[in-house]
PyMOL CGO cylinders between C-alpha atoms (Angstrom):
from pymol import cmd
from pymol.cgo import CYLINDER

trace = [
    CYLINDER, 14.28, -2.25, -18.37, 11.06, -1.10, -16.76, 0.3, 1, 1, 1, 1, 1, 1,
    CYLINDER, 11.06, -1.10, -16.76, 7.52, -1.87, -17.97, 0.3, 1, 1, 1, 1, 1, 1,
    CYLINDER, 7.52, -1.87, -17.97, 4.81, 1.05, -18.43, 0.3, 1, 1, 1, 1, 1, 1,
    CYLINDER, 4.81, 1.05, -18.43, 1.63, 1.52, -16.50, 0.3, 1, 1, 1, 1, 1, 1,
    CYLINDER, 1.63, 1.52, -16.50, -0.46, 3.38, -15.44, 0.3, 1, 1, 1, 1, 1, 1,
    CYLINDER, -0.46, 3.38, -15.44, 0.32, 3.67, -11.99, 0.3, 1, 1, 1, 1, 1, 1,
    CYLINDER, 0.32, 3.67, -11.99, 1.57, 7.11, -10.19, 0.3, 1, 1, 1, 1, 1, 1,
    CYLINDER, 1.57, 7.11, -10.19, 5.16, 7.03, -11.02, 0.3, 1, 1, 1, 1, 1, 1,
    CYLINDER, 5.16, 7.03, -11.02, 4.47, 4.91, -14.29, 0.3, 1, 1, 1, 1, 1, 1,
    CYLINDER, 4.47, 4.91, -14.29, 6.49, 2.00, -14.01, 0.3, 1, 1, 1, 1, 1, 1,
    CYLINDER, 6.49, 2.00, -14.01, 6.72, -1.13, -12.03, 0.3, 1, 1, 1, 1, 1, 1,
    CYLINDER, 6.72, -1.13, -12.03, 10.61, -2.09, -11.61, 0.3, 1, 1, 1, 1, 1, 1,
    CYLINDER, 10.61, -2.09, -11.61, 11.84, -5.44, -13.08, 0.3, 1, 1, 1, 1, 1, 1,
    CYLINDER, 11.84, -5.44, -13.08, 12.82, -8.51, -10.67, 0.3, 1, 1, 1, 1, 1, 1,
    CYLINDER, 12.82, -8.51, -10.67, 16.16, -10.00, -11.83, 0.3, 1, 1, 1, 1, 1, 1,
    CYLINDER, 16.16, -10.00, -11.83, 15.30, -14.16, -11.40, 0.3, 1, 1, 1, 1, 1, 1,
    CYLINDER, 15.30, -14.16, -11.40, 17.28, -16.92, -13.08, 0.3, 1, 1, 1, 1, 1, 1,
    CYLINDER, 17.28, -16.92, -13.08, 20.22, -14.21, -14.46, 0.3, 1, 1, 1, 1, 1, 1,
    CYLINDER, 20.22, -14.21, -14.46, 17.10, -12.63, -16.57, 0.3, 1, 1, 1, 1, 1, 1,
    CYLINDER, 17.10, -12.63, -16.57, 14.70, -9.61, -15.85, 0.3, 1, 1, 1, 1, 1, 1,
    CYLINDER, 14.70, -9.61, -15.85, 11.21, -10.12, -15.16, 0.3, 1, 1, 1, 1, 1, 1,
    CYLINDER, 11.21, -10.12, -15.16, 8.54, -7.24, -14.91, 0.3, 1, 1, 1, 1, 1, 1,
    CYLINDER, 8.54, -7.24, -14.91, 4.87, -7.39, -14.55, 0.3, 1, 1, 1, 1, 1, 1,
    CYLINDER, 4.87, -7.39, -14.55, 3.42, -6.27, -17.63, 0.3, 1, 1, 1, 1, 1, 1,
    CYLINDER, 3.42, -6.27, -17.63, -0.49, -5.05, -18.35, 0.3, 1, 1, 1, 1, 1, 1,
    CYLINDER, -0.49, -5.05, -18.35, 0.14, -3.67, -14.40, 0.3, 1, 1, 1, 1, 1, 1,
    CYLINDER, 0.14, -3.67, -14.40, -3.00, -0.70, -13.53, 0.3, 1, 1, 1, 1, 1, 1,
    CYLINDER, -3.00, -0.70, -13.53, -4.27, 0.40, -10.36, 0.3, 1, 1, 1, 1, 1, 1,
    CYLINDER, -4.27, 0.40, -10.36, -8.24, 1.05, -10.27, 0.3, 1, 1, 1, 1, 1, 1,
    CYLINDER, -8.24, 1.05, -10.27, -11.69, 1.25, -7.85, 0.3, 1, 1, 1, 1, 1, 1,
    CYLINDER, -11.69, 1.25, -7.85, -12.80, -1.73, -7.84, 0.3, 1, 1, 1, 1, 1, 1,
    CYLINDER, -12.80, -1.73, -7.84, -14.92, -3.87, -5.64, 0.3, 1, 1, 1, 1, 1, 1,
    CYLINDER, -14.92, -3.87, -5.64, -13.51, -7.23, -5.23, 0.3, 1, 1, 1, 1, 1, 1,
    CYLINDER, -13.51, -7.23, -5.23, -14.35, -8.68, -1.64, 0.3, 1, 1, 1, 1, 1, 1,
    CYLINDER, -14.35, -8.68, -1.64, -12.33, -12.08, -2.02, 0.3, 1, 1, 1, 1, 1, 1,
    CYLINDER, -12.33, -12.08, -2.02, -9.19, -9.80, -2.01, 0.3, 1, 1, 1, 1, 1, 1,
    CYLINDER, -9.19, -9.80, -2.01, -10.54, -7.83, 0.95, 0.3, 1, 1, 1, 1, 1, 1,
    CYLINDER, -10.54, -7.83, 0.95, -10.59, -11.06, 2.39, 0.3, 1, 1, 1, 1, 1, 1,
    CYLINDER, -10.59, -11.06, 2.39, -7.74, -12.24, 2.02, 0.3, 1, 1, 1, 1, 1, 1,
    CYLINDER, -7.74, -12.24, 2.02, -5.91, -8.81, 3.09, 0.3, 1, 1, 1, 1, 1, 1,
    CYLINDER, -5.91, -8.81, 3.09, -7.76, -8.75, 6.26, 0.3, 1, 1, 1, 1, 1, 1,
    CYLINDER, -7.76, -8.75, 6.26, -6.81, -11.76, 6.86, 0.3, 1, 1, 1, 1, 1, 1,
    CYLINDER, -6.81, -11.76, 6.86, -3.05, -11.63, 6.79, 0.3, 1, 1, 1, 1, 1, 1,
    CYLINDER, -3.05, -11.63, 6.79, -3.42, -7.86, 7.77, 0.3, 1, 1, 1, 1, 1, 1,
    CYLINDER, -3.42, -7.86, 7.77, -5.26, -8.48, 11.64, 0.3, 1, 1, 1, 1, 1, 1,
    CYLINDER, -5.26, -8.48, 11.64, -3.46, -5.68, 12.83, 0.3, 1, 1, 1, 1, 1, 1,
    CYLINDER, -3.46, -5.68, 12.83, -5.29, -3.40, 11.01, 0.3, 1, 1, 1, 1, 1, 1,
    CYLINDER, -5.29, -3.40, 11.01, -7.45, -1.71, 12.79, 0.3, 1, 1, 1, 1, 1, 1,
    CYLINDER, -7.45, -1.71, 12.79, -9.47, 0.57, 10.30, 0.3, 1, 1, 1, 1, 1, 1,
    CYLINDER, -9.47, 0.57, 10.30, -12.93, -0.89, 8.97, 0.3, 1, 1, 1, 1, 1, 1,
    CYLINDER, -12.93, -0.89, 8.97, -15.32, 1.06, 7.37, 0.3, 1, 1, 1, 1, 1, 1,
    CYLINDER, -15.32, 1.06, 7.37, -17.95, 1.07, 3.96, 0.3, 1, 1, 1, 1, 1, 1,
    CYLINDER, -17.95, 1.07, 3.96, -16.40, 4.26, 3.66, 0.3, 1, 1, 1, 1, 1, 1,
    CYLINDER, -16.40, 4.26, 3.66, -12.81, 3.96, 3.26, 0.3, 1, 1, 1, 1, 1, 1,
    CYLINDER, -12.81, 3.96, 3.26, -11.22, 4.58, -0.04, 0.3, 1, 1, 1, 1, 1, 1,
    CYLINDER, -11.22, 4.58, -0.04, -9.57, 2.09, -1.59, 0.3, 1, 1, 1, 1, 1, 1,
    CYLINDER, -9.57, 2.09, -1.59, -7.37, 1.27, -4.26, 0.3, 1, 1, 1, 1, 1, 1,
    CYLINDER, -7.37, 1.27, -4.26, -6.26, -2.41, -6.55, 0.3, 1, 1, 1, 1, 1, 1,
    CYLINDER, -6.26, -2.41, -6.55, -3.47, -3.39, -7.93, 0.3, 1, 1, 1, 1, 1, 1,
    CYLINDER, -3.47, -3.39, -7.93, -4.65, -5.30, -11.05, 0.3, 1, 1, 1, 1, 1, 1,
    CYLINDER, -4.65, -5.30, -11.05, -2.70, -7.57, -12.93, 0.3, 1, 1, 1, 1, 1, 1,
    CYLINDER, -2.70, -7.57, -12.93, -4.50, -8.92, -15.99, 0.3, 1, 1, 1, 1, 1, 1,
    CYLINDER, -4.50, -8.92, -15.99, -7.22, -7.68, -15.06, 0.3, 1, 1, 1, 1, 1, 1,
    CYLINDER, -7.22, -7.68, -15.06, -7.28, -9.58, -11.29, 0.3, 1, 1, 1, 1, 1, 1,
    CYLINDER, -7.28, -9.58, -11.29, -6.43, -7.79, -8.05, 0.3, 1, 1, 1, 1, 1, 1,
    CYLINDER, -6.43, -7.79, -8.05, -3.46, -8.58, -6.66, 0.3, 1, 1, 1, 1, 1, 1,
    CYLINDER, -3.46, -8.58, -6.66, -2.95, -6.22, -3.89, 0.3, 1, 1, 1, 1, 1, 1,
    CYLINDER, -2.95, -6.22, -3.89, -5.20, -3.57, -2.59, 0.3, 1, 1, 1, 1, 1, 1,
    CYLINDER, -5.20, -3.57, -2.59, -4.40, -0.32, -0.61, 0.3, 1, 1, 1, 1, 1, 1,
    CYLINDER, -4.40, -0.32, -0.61, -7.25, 1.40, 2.02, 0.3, 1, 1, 1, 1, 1, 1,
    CYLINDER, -7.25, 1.40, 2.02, -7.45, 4.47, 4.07, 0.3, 1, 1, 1, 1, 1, 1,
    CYLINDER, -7.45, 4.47, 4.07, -9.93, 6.80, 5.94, 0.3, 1, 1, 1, 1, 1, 1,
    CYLINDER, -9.93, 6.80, 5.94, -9.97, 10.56, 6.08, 0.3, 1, 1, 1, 1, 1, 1,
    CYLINDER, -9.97, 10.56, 6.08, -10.85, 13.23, 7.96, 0.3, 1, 1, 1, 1, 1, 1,
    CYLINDER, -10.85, 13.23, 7.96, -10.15, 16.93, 6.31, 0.3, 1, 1, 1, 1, 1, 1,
    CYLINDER, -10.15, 16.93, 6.31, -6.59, 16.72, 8.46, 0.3, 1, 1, 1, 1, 1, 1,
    CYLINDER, -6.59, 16.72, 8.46, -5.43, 13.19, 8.71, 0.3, 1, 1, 1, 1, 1, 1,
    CYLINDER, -5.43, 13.19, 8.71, -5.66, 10.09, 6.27, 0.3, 1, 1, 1, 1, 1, 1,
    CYLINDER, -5.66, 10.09, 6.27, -5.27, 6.61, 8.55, 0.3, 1, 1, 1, 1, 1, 1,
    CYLINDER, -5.27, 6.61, 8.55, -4.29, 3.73, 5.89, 0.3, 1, 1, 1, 1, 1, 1,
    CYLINDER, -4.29, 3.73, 5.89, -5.84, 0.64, 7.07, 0.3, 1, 1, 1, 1, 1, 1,
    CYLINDER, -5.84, 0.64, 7.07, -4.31, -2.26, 4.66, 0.3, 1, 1, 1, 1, 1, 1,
    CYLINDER, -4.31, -2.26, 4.66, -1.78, -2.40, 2.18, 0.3, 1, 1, 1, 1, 1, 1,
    CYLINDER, -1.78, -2.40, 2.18, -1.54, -5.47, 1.21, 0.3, 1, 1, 1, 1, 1, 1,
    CYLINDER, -1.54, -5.47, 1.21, 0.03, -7.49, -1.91, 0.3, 1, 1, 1, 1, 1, 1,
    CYLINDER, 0.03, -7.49, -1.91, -0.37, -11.25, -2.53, 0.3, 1, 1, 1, 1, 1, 1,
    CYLINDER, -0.37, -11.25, -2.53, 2.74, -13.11, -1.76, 0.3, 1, 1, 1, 1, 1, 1,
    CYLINDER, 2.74, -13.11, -1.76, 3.01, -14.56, -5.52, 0.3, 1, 1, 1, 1, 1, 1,
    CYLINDER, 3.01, -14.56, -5.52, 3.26, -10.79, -6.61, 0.3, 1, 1, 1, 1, 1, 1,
    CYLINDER, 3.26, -10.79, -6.61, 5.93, -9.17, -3.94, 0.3, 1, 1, 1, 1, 1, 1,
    CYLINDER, 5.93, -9.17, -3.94, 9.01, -7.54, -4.92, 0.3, 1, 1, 1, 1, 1, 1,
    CYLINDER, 9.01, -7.54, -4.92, 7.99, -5.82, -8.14, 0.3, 1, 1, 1, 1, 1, 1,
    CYLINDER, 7.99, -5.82, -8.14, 6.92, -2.68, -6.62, 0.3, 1, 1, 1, 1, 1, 1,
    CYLINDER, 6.92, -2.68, -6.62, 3.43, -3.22, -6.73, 0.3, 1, 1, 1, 1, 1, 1,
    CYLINDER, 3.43, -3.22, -6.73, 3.08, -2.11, -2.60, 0.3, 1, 1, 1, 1, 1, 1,
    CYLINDER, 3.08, -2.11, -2.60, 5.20, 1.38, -3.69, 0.3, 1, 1, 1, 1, 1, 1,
    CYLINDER, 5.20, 1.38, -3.69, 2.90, 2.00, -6.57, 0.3, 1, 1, 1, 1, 1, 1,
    CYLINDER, 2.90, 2.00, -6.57, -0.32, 1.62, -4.68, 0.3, 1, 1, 1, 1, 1, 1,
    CYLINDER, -0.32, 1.62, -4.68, 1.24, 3.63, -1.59, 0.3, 1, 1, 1, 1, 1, 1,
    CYLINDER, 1.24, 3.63, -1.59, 2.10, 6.34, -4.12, 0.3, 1, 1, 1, 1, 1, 1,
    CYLINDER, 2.10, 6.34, -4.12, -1.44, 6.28, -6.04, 0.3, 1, 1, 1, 1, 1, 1,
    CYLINDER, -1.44, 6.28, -6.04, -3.15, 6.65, -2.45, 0.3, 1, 1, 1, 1, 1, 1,
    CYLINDER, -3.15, 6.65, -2.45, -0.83, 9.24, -1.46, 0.3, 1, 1, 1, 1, 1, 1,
    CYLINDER, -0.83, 9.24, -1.46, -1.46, 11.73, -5.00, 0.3, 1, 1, 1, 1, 1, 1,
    CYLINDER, -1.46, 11.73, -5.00, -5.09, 11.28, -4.24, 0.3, 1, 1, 1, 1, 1, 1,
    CYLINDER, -5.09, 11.28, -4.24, -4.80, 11.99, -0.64, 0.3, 1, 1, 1, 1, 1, 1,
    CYLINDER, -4.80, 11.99, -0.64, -2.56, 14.84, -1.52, 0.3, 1, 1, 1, 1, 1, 1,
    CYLINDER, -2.56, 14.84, -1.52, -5.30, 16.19, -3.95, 0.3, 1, 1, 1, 1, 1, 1,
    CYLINDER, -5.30, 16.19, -3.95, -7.89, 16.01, -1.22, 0.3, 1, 1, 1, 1, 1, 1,
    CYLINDER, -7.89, 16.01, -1.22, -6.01, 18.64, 0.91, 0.3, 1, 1, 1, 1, 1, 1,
    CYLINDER, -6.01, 18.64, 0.91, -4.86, 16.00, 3.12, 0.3, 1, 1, 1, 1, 1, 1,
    CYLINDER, -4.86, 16.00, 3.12, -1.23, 17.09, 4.37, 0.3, 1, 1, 1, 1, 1, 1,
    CYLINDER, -1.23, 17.09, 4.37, -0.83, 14.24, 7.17, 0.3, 1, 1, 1, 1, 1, 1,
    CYLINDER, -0.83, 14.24, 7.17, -1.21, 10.41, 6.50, 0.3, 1, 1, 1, 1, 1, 1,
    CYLINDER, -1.21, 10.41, 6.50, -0.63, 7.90, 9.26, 0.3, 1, 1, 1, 1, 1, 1,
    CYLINDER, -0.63, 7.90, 9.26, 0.48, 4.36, 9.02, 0.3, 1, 1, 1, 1, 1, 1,
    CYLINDER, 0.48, 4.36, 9.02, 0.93, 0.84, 11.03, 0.3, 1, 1, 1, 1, 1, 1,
    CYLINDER, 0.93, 0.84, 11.03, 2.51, -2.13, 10.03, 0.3, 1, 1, 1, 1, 1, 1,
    CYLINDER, 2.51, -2.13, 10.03, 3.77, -5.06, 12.50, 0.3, 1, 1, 1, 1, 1, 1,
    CYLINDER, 3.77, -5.06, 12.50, 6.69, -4.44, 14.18, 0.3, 1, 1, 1, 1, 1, 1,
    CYLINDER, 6.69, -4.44, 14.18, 9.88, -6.16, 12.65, 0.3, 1, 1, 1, 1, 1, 1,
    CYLINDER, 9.88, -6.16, 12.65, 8.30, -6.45, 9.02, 0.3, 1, 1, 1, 1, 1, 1,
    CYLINDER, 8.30, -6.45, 9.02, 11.51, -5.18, 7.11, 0.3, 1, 1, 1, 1, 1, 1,
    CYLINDER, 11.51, -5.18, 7.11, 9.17, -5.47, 3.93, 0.3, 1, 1, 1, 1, 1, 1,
    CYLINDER, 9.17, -5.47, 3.93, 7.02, -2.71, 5.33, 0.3, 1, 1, 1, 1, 1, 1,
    CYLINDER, 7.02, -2.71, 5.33, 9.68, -0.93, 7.19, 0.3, 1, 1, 1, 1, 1, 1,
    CYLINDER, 9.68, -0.93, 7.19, 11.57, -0.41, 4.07, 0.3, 1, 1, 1, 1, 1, 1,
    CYLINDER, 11.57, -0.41, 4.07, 8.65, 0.75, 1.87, 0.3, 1, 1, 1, 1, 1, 1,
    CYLINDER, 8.65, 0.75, 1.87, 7.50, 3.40, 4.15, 0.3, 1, 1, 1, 1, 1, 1,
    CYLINDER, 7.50, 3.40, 4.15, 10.69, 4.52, 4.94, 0.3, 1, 1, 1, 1, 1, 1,
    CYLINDER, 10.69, 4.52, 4.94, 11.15, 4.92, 0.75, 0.3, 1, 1, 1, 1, 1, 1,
    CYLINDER, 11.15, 4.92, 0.75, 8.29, 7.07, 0.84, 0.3, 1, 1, 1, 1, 1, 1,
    CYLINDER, 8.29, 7.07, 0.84, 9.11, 9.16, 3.82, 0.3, 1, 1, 1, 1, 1, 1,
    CYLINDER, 9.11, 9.16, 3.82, 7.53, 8.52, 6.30, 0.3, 1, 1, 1, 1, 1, 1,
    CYLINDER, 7.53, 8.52, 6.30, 8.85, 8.96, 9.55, 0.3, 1, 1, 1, 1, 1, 1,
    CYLINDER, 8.85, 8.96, 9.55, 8.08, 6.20, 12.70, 0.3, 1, 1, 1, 1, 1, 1,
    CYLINDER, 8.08, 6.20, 12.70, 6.27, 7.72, 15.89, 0.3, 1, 1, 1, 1, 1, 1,
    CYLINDER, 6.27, 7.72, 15.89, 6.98, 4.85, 18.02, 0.3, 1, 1, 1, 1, 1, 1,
    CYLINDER, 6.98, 4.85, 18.02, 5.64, 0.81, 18.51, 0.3, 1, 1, 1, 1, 1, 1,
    CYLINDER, 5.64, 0.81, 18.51, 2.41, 0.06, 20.37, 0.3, 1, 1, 1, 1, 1, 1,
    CYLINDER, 2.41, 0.06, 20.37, 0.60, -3.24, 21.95, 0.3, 1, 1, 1, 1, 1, 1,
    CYLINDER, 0.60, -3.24, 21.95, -2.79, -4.36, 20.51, 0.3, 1, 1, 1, 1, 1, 1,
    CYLINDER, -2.79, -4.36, 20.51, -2.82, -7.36, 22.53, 0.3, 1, 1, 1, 1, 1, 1,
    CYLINDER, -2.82, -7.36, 22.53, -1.35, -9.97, 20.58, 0.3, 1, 1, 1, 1, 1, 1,
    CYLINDER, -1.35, -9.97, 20.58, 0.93, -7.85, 18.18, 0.3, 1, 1, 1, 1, 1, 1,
    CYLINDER, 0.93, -7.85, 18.18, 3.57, -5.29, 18.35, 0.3, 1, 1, 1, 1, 1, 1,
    CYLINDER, 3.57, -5.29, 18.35, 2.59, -2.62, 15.78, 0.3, 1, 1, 1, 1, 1, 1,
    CYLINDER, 2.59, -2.62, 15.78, 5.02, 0.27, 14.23, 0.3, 1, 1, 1, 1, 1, 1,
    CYLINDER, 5.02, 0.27, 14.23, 3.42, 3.35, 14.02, 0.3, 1, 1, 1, 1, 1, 1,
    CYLINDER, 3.42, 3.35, 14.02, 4.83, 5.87, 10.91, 0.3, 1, 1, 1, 1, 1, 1,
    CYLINDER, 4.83, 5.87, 10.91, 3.49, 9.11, 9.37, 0.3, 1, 1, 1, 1, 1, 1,
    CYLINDER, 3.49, 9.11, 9.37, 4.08, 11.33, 6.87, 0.3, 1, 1, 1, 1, 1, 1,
    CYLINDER, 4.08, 11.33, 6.87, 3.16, 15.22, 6.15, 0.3, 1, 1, 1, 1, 1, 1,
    CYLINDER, 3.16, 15.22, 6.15, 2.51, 15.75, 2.82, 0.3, 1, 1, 1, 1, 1, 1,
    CYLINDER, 2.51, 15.75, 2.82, 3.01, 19.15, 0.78, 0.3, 1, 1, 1, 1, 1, 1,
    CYLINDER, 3.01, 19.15, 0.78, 0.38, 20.41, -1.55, 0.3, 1, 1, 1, 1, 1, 1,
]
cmd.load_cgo(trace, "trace")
């Protein structure tokens, strides 16, 4: 059993807890501007290296709070995605997927065709999402303090 939304692919996947499924319901991703979430992403996101007041972003919204947010920068050739991040009460019910796709269609629709990625090296959480989606690694790199996996993808129109 799967729950509607309005998300890209439409549905947010069920979590099986206690021998019973559990899905998010009254799940939507929207433009909003909530800067307590932004804070919080930054802060568990460090690594991410992309800060501007011009980046698109996207929110996860679950009754109508935003529970995970997804952000990226543009050029006409390549899209950098600076944070996707979900709150920890919220993981595992494909809310990360459903913002990666949403940013992806409206990437795609910009004429986009190459998206580039970085999550911290050994995250199997991330690894495993972007790996889902398709996107293929390009190698690790050093900031300093963390070990970062770099990933793209090339996108058809």
């Amino acid at each position: 059993m799967a729950t509607r939304s309005s998300c890209s692919n439409g549905l947010i996947p069920p979590r099986w807890a206690n021998n019973r499924a559990v899905a998010l319901r009254n799940i939507r991703i929207a433009d909003v501007d909530d800067e307590s979430m932004m804070h919080e992403a930054r802060l568990a996101c460090p690594w991410s290296a992309f800060r501007s007041e011009h980046a698109s972003r996207l929110h996860v919204m679950h009754r109508e709070r935003s529970v995970g947010v997804c952000e990226w920068g543009e050029d006409e050739f390549v899209a950098a995605l600076g944070l996707l991040y979900v709150r920890s009460d919220r993981r595992r019910f494909g809310l990360g997927g459903a913002l990666l796709d949403a940013a992806v269609d409206r990437i795609r629709a910009r004429g986009v065709r190459q998206i580039e990625a970085r999550y911290r090296t050994g995250d199997a959480s991330s690894e495993g999402l972007f790996a889902s989606r398709g996107f293929n690694i390009l190698g690790e790199e050093a900031d300093g303090v963390w070990t970062i996996q770099r990933v793209e993808k090339r996108i058809k129109s």
